[in-house]
C-alpha positions in Angstrom: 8.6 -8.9 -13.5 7.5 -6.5 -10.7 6.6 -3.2 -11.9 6.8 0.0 -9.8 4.5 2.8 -10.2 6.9 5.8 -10.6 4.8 9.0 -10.5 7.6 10.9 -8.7 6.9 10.0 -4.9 7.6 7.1 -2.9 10.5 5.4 -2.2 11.0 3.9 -5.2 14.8 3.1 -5.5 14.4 0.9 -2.0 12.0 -0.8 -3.2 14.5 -1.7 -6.5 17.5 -2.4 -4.3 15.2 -5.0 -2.4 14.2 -6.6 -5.5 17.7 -6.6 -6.6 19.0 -8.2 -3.2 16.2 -10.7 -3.5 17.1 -11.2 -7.1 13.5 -10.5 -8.5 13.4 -8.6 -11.9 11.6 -5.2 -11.6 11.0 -1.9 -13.5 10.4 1.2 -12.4 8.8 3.3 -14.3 6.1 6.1 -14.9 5.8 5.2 -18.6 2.4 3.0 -19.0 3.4 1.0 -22.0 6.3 -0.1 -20.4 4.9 -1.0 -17.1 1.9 -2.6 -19.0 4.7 -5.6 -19.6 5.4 -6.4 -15.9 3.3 -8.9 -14.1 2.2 -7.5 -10.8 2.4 -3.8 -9.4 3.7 -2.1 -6.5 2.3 1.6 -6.2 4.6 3.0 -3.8 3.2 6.1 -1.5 4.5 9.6 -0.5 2.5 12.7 -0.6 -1.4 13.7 -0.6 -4.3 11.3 -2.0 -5.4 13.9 -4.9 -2.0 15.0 -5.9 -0.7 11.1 -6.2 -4.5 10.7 -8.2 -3.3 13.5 -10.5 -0.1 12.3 -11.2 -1.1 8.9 -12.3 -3.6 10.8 -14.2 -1.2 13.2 -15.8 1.1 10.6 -16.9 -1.8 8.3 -18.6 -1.3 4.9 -16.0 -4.7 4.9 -14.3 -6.5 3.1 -17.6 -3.4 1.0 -17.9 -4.0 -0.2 -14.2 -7.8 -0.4 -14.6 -6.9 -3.3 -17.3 -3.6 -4.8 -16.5 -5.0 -5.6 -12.7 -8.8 -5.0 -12.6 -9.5 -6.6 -16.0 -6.8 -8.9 -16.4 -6.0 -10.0 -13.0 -2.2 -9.0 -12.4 -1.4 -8.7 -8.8 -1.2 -4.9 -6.9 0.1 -3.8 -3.9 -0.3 -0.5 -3.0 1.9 1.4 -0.2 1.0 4.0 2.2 -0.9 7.1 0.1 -0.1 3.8 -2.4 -2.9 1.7 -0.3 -4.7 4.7 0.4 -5.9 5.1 -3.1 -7.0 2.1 -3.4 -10.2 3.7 -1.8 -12.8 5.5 -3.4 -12.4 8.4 -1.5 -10.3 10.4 1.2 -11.1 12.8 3.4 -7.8 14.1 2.7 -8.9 14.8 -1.1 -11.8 16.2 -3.0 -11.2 13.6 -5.8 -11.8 10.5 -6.8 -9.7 7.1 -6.1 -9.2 4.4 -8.0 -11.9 2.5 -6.3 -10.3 -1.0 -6.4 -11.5 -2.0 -2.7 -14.5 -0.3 -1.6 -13.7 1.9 1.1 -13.4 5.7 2.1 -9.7 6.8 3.7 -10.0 8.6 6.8 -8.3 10.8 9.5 -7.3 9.6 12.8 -9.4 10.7 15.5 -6.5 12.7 17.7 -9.0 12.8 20.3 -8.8 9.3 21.5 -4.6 8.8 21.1 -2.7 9.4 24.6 1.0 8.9 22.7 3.1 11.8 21.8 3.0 13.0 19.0 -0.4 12.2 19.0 -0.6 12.8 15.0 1.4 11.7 12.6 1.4 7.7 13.6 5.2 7.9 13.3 7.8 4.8 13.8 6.9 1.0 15.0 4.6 -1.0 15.9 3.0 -4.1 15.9 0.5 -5.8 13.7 -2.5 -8.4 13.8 -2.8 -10.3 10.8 -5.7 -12.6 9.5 -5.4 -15.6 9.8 -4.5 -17.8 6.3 -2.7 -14.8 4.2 0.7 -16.2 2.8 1.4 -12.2 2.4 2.3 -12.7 6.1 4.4 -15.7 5.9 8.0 -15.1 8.5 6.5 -12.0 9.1 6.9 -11.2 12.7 3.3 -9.4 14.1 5.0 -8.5 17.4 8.1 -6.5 15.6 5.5 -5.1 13.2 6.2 -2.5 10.6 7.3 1.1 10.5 4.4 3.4 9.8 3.8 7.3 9.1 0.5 8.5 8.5 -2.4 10.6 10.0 -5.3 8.7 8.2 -6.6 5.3 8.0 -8.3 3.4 4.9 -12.2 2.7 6.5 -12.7 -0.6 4.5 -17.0 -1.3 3.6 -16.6 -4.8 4.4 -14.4 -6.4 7.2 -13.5 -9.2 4.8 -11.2 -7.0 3.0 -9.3 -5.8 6.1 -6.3 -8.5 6.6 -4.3 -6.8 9.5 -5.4 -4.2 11.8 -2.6 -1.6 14.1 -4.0 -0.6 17.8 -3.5 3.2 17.7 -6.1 5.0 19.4 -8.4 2.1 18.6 -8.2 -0.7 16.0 -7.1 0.6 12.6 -7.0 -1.1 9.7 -3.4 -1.7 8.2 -3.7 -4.0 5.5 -5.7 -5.0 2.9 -6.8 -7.5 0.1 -9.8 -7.8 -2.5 -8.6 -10.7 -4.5 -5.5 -9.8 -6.4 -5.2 -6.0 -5.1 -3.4 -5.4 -1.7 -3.2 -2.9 0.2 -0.3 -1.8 3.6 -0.6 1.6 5.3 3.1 0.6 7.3 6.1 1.2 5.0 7.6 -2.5 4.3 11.0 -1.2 2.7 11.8 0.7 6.1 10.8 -2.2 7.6 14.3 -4.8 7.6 13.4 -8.5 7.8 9.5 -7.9 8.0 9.2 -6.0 4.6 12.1 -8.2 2.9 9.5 -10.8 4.1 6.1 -9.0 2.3 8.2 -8.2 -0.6 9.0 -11.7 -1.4 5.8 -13.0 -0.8 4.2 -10.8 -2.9 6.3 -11.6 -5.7 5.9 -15.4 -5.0 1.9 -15.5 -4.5 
């Protein structure tokens, strides 16, 4: 059973409705005993790093995540501010992450786009993917994925970064650290692509 993060932001009921078309059991729900009973996580992302940190705090899932994925392995997937947290830090935020890939989230330089709007990333584009990540099986790079966002997670260590967005300069739009990934695009505004990510995350 997927379960999705509800801390009151993100886009949770199309992520439900895709795992209901694709006939995958899910819960959503901001109750950490519950959500301590599904087998992989989805932290869906809408808002501001410290606010989404304090509302995960608030409601008591941040130690329930610690040991359903860090110490016992469970799968995460984390969406947008969702990914973004997944950092240690932002420079959007004075607080803390959850520190699950080692990293520091960062804003786009507007000084080297030449698209308007320069700032926020807003609407298509395409992707590069590694090389050997089943995450991206019938995904199509060249359609890419729908993004929104003015900052960027700044991974320590390249080997975490599994697809990278050209916006300015090279960016990197997905991550992985053994069972934790990350996606700055939004897959569930994202048709066929993020139908595809979405059930290849629940199949990995």
């Amino acid at each position: 059973m997927i379960g999705i993060v509800d801390y009151g932001s993100g886009n949770i009921a199309a992520i439900a409705n895709i795992y209901k078309h694709l006939r995958v059991p899910c819960l959503a729900s901001g109750d950490p005993e519950l959500l301590a009973k599904a087998d992989r996580y989805i932290l869906p992302g809408v808002g501001a790093f410290d606010t989404v940190m304090n509302d995960l705090s608030k409601l008591g899932i941040i130690d329930m995540l610690n040991d359903e994925v860090i110490r016992k392995g469970k799968m995460a997937m984390g969406i947008c501010v969702g990914m973004q947290i997944l950092a240690g830090s932002s420079e959007e935020g004075a607080g803390s992450g959850l520190g699950w890939i080692p990293g520091r989230v960062r804003r786009i330089d507007a000084s080297r786009l030449n698209r308007a709007p320069k700032l926020p990333h807003m609407g298509w584009n395409s992707i590069r993917p590694a090389d050997g990540q089943p995450i991206f099986a019938d995904v199509d790079a060249d359609r890419g994925f729908y993004f929104l966002h003015s900052y960027y997670f700044d991974a320590e260590s390249t080997d975490d970064v599994i697809a990278t967005v050209s916006y300015g300069r090279e960016l990197a739009c997905g991550v992985r650290r053994k069972n934790v990934f990350g996606f700055q695009f939004h897959p569930e505004k994202s048709h066929g692509n993020g139908l595809a990510i979405f059930k290849n995350f629940a199949e990995i």
